[in-house]
C-alpha positions as CSV (number, residue, x, y, z in Angstrom):
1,X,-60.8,100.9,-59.5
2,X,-58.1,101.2,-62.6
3,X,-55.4,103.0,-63.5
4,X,-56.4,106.2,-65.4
5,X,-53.2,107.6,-66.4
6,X,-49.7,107.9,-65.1
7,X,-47.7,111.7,-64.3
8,X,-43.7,112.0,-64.5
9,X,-42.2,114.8,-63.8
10,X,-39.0,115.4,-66.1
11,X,-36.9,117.9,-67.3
12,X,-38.5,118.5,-70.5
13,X,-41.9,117.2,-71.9
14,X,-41.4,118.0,-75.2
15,X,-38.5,116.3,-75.6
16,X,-40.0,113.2,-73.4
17,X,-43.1,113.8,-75.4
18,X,-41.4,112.6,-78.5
19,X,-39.8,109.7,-77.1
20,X,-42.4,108.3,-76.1
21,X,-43.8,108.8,-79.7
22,X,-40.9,107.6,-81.5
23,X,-39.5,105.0,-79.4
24,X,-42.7,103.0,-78.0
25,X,-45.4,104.8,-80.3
26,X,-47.7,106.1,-78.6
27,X,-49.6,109.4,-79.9
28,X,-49.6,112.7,-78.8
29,X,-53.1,114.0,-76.6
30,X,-52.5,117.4,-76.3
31,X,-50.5,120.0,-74.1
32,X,-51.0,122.5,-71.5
33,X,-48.9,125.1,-70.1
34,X,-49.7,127.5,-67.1
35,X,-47.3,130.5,-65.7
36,X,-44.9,127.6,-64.7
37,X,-45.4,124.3,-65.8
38,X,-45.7,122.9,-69.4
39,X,-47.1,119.0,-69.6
40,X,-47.7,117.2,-72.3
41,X,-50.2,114.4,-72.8
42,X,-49.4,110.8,-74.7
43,X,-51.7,107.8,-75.1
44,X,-51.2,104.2,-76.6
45,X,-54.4,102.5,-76.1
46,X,-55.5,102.3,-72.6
47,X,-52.3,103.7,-71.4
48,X,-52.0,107.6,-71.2
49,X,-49.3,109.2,-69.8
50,X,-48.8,113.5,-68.9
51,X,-45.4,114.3,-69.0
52,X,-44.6,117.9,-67.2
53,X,-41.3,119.6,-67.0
54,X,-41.0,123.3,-65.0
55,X,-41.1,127.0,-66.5
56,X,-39.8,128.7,-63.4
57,X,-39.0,127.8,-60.3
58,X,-42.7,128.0,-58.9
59,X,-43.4,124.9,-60.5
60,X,-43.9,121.5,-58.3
61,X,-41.7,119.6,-60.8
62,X,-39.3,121.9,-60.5
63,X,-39.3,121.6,-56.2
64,X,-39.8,117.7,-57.0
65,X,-36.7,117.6,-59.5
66,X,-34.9,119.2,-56.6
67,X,-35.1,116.2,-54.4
68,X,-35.8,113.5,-56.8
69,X,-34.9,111.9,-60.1
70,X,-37.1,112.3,-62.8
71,X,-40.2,110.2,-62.7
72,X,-43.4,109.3,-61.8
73,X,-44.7,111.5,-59.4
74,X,-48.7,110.7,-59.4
75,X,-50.8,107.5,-60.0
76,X,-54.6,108.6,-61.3
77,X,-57.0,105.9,-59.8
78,X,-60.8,106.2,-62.2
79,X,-62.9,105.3,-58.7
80,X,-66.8,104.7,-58.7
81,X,-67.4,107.0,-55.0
82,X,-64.9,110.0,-54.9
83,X,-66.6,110.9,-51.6
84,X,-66.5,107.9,-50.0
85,X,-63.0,107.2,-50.9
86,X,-61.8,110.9,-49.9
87,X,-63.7,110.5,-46.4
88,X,-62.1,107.3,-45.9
89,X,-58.5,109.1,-46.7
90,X,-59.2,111.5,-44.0
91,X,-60.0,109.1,-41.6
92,X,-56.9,107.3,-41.8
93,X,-54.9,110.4,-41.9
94,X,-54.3,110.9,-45.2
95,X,-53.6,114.8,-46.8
96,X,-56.2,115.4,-49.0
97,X,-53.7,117.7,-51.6
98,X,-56.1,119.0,-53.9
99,X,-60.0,118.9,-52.7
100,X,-62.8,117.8,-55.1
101,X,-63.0,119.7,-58.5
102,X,-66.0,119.2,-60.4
103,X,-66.6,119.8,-64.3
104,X,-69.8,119.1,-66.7
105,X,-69.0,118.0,-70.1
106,X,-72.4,118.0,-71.8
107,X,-74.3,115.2,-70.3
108,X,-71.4,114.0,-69.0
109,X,-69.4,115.5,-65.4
110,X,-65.9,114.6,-63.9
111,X,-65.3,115.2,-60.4
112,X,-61.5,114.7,-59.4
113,X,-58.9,115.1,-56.6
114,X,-55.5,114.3,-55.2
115,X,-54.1,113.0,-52.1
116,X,-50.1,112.3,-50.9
117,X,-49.6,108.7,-51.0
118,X,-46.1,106.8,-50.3
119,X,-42.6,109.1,-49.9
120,X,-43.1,111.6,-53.1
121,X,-46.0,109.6,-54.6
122,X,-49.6,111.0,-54.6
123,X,-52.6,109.8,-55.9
124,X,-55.4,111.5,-58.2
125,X,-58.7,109.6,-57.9
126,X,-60.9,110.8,-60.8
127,X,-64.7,109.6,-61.1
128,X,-66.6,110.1,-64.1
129,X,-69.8,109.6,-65.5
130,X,-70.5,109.4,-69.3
131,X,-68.4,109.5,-72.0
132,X,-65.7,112.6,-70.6
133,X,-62.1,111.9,-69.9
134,X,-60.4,113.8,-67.5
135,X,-56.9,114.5,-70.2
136,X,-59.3,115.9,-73.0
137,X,-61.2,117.8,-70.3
138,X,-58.0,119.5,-69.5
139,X,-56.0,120.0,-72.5
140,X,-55.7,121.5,-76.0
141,X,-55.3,119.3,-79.0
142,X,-51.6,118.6,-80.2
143,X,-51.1,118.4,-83.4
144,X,-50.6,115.1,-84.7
145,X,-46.9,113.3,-85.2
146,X,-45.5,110.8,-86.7
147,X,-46.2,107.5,-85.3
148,X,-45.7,103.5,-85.3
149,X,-48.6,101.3,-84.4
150,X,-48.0,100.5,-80.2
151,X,-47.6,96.8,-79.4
152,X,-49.3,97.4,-75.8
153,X,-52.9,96.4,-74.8
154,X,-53.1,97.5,-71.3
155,X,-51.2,97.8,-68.2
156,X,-50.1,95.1,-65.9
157,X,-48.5,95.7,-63.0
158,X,-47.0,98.8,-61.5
159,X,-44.1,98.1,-58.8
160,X,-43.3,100.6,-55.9
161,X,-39.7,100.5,-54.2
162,X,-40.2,101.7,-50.3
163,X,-37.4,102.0,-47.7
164,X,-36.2,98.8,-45.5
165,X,-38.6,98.1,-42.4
166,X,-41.4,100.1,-44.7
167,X,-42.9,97.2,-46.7
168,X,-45.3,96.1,-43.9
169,X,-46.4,99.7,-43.4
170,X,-46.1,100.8,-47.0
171,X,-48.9,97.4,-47.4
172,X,-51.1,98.0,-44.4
173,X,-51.7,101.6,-46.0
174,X,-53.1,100.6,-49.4
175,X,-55.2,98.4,-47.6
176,X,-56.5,100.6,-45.5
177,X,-56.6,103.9,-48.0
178,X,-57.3,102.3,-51.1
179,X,-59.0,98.9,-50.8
180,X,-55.9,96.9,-51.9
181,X,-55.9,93.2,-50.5
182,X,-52.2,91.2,-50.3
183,X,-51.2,88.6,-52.7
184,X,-47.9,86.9,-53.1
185,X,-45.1,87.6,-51.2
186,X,-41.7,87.0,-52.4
187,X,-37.8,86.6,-50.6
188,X,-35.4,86.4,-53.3
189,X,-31.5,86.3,-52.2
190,X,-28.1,86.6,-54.2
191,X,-24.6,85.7,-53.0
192,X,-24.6,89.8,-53.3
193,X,-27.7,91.2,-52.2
194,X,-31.6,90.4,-51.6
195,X,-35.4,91.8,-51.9
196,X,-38.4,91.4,-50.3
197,X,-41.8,91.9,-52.3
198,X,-45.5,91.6,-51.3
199,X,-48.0,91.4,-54.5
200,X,-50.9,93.9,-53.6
201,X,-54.1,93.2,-55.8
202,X,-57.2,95.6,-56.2
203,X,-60.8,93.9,-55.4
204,X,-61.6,94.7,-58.9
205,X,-58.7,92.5,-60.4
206,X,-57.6,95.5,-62.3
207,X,-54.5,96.8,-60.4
208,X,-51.7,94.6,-59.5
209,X,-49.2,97.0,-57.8
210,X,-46.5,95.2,-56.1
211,X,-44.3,96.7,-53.6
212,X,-40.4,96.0,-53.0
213,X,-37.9,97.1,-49.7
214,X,-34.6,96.0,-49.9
215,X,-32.7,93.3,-47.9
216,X,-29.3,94.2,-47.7
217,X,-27.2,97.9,-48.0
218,X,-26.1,97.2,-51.2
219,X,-29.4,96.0,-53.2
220,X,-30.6,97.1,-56.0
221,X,-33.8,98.3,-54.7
222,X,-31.8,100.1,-52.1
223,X,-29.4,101.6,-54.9
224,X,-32.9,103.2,-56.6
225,X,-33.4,104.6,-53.3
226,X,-30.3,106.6,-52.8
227,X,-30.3,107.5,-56.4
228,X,-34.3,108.4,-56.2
229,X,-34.2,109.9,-53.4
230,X,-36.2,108.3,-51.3
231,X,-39.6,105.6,-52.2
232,X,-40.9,105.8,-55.5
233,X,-41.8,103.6,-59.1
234,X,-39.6,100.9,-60.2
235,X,-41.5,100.1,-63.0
236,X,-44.7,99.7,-65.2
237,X,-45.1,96.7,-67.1
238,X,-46.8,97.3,-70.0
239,X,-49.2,94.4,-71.8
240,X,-49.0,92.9,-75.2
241,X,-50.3,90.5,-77.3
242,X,-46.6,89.4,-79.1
243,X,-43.7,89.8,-76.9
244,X,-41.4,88.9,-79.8
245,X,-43.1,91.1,-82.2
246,X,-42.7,94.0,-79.6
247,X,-39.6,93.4,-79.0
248,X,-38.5,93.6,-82.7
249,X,-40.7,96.9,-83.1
250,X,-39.2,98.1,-79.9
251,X,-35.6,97.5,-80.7
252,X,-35.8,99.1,-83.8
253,X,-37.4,102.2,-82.3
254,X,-33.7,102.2,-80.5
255,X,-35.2,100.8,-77.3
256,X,-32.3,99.0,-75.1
257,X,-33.2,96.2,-73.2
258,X,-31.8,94.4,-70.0
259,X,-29.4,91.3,-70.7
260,X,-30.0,87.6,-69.2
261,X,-27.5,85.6,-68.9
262,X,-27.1,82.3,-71.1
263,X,-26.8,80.0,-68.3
264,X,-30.6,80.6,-68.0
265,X,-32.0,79.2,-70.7
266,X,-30.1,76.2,-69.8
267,X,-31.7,75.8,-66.9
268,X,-35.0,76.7,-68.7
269,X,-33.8,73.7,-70.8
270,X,-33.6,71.2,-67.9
271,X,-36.9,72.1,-66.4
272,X,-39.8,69.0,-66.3
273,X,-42.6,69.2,-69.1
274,X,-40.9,72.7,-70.7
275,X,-43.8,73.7,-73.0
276,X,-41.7,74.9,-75.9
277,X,-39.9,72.8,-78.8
278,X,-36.3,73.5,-79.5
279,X,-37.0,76.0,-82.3
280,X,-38.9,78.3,-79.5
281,X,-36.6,78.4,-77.1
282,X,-34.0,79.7,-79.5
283,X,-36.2,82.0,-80.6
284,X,-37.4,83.1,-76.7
285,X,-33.2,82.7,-76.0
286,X,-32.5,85.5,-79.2
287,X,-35.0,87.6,-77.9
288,X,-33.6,87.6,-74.3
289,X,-37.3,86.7,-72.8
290,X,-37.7,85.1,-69.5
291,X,-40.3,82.6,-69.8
292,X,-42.2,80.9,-66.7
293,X,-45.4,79.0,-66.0
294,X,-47.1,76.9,-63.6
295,X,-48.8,73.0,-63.3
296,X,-52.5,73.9,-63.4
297,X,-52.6,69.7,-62.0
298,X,-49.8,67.6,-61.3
299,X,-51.8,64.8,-61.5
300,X,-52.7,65.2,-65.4
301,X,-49.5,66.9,-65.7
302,X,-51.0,69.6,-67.5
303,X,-49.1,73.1,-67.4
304,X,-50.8,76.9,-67.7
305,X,-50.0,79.0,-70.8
306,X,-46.6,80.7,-70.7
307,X,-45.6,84.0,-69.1
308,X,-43.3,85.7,-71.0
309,X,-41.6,88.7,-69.9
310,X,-39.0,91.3,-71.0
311,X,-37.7,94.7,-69.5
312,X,-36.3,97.9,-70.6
313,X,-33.1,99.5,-69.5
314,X,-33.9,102.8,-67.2
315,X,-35.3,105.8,-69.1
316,X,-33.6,107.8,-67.7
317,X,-30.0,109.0,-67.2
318,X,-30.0,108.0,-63.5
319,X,-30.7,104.0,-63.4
320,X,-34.1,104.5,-61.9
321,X,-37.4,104.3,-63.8
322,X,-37.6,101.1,-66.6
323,X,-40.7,99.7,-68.3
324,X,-41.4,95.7,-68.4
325,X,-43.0,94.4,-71.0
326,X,-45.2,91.6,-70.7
327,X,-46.9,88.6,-72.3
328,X,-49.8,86.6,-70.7
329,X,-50.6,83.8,-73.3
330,X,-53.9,81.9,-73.6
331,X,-54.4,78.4,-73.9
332,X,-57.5,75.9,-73.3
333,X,-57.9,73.1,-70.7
334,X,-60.5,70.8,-70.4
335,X,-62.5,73.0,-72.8
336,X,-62.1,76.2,-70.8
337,X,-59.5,79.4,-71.5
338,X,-56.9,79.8,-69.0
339,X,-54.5,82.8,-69.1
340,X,-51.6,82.7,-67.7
341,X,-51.4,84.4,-64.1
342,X,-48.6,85.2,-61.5
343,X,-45.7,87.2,-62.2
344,X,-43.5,85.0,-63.3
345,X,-42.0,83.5,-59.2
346,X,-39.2,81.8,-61.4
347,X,-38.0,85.0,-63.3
348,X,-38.4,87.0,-60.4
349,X,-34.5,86.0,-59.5
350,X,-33.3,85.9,-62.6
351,X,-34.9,89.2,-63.0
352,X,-33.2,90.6,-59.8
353,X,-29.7,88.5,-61.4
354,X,-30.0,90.4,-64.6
355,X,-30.5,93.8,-63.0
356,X,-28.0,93.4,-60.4
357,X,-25.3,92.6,-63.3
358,X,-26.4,96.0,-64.9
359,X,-26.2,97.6,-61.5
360,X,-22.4,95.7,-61.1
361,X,-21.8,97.5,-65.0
362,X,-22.9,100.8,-63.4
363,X,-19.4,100.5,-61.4
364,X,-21.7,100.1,-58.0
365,X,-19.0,98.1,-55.5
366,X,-21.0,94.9,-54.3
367,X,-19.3,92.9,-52.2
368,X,-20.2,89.4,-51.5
369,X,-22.5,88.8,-48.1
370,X,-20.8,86.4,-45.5
């Protein structure tokens, strides 16, 4: 299983459509547009992305803008057994939303469908065999638009924010439905407000789709909630090959990015065998990077290649939806390649630190837990 393209639902494609050009430059696919919903198609690399906004009233995004910020409203899964997979649905009580559709593209046929997932989410699982993609099977060439080479290889990680008391149940489905096996849990605390997060993996090793509840009334994840309206994506964190380079690309785009505090990079500073010479770390500190990584043997004292992370402000006008960008360098130990793995369990509070002072700047009224 992987991730074969992502669906928000906004208030106007076109005008998302060119963000996405201009600001993280991706290209244009193509469009469609039925009696009452127009969606545009983008793509940088292996990441594609439909963007649909209503006509009228009759449209789903319109009923789903009614109840929820804009976002992302389906995950496409490209699966090996659409049958299997649907059957399996069923058993566990799935709704199956849309059945199995079924087109031939030459020598080449994609069969598709879609089922509801967590809260708002649903899931399209899309099997193909040949050379057919399930966008260009679907829509009509845009013309083309001005565009900046993308800094992104692939896709990470996506995150999913569920209600408190949901996590457990929120994890046993993806198991169950999807195949998904657990991971890494995490239990990060402030003096203001907490998390809890369990790392669900695919067998495949190809989606990493971690899932957060809150811990207390006035988290973060619990302020995406209210202002979501319910469960839904926190985030997609989006590969590249130079973080810094991206960065600079990005910020020139006019992309706005998350602030971290000084004080971390002196405790980056202070921590044993750090892997970067004073010129890096100012470099990492200018760029406002979070930077982790791990002992591969503490009895060499050898240390994995550095994670480097980075993430957006929200999209969006409501402080919802952001992107993450991330770095996974490469090193070699003992003659063998090693990239660096995790998500980064030492960022992950600074991270929540970081977001909570934006969340603090938003004029939300924290107060301190006794």
């Amino acid at each position: 299983m992987q991730i074969d393209h992502f669906h928000f639902y906004v208030e106007n494609a076109q005008k998302w459509r060119d963000w996405f050009v201009g600001k993280l430059g991706f290209q244009a696919l193509g469009s469609d547009t039925s009696n009452h919903t127009r969606t545009e198609a983008v793509k940088s690399g292996p990441v594609c992305i439909l963007l649909s906004s209503a006509l009228t009233s009759a449209s789903p995004v319109a009923d789903f803008l009614r109840s929820h910020s804009p976002g992302i409203a389906d995950i496409a899964f490209l699966v090996k057994d659409i049958e299997s997979l649907i059957a399996k649905a069923v058993s566990h009580g799935v709704t199956v939303l849309q059945p199995i559709q079924y087109k031939q593209q030459g020598n080449s046929y994609l069969k598709w469908a879609k089922i509801a997932a967590w809260g708002c989410l649903s899931h399209t699982l899309i099997e193909r065999m040949g050379n057919g993609e399930w966008i260009t099977a679907n829509f009509s060439p845009s013309s083309p638009l001005q565009v900046s080479p993308s800094p992104f290889i692939g896709i990470d990680h996506v995150v999913l924010n569920v209600g408190s008391g949901d996590l457990e149940s929120a994890a046993t489905w993806y198991e169950n439905v999807l195949g998904f096996r657990r991971q890494q849990k995490f239990d990060i605390q402030t003096s203001r407000s907490g998390l809890q997060s369990q790392v669900m993996l695919h067998p495949s090793h190809l989606v990493k789709f971690p899932i957060n509840q809150p811990s207390s009334v006035n988290s973060q994840i619990q302020e995406f909630l209210d202002i979501n309206g319910g469960p839904g994506i926190q985030h997609i964190a989006l590969q590249t090959s130079n973080l810094m380079e991206a960065i600079a690309q990005l910020k020139t785009s006019g992309v706005s990015f998350i602030k971290v505090p000084p004080t971390y990079y002196t405790q980056l500073q202070q921590r044993e065998r750090l892997p970067l010479s004073p010129t890096e770390l100012q470099e990492i500190a200018n760029h406002e990077i979070l930077v982790d990584w791990e002992d591969i043997c503490p009895q060499t004292r050898e240390t994995a290649p550095l994670l480097l992370q980075t993430f957006t402000k929200p999209i969006f006008t409501q402080p919802t939806f952001f992107f993450e960008v991330i770095e996974r360098r490469i090193c070699y130990v003992n003659g063998q390649q090693k990239q660096a793995q995790g998500f980064g369990e030492r960022n992950f509070r600074a991270l929540f630190e970081a977001i909570e002072q934006e969340q603090i700047k938003r004029g939300q009224k924290l107060k301190v837990k006794s």
